[in-house]
C-alpha positions as CSV (number, residue, x, y, z in Angstrom):
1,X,-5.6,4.5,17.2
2,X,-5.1,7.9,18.1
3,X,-7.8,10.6,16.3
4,X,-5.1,12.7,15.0
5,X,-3.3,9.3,13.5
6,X,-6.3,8.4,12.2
7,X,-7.7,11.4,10.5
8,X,-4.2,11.7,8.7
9,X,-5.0,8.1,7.3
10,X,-8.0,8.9,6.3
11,X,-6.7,11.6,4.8
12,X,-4.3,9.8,2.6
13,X,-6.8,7.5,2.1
14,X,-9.4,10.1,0.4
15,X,-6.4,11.0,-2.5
16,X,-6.6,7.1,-3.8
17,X,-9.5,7.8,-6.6
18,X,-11.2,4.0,-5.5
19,X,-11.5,5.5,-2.2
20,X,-12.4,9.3,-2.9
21,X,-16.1,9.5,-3.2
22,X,-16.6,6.7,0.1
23,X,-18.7,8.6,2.8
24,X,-16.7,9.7,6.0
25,X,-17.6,7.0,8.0
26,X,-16.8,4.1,5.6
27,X,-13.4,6.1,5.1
28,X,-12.7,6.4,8.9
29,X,-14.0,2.6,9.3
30,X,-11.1,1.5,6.4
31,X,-8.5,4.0,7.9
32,X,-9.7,2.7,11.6
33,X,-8.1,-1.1,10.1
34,X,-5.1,-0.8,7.9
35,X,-1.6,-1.3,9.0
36,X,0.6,0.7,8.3
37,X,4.4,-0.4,7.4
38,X,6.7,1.4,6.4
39,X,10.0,-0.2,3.7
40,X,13.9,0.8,3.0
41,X,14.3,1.0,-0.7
42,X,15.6,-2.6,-1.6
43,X,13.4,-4.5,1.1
44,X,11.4,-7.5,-0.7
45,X,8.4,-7.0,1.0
46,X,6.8,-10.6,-1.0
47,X,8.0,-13.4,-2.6
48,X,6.8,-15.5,-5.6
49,X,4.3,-18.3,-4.1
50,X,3.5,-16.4,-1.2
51,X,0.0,-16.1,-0.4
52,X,-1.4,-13.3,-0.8
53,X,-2.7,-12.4,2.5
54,X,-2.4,-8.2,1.9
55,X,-3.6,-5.4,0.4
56,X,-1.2,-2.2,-0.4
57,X,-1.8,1.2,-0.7
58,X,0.9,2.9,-1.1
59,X,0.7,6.5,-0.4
60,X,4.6,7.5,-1.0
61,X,7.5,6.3,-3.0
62,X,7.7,3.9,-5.6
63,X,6.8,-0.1,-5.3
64,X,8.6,-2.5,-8.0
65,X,7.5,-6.1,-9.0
66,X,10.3,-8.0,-9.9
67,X,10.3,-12.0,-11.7
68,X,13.9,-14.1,-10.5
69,X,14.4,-16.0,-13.7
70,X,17.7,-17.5,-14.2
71,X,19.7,-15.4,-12.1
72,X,18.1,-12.3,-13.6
73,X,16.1,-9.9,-11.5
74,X,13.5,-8.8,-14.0
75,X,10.9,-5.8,-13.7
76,X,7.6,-6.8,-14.1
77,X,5.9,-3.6,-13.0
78,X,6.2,-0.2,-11.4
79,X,3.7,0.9,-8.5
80,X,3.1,4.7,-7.5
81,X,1.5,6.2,-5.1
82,X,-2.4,6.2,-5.2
């Protein structure tokens, strides 16, 4: 991963308050091994019963959790950034 790339993770990184007070290395370390994807608004990025093999952080936009019940899309919760 390029340094620049990586110290702009880190960067993000260092606003989430689980990840603000972990020393420099740990924080390059992390930022060295996430993924980063990016979504259109509407993508379903998981599905009920899927395992859960991932962890998000989501540094910008909005994530929502939604139950299908019945033919009705129902909001379960509402994720922001950090």
């Amino acid at each position: 991963m390029a340094d620049d790339n990586l110290k702009r993770i880190a960067e993000e990184l260092r606003i989430v308050e689980e990840f603000g007070d972990l020393p420099d290395d740990e924080l390059r370390w992390l930022a060295n091994h996430v993924t980063e994807k990016t979504y259109n608004p509407g993508d379903c990025i998981s599905k009920e019963g899927d395992p859960a093999n991932d962890f998000i952080i989501l540094v910008d936009g909005l994530l929502q959790y939604r139950r299908d019940s019945d033919n009705q899309d129902n909001r379960v919760w509402d994720m922001e950034p950090g």
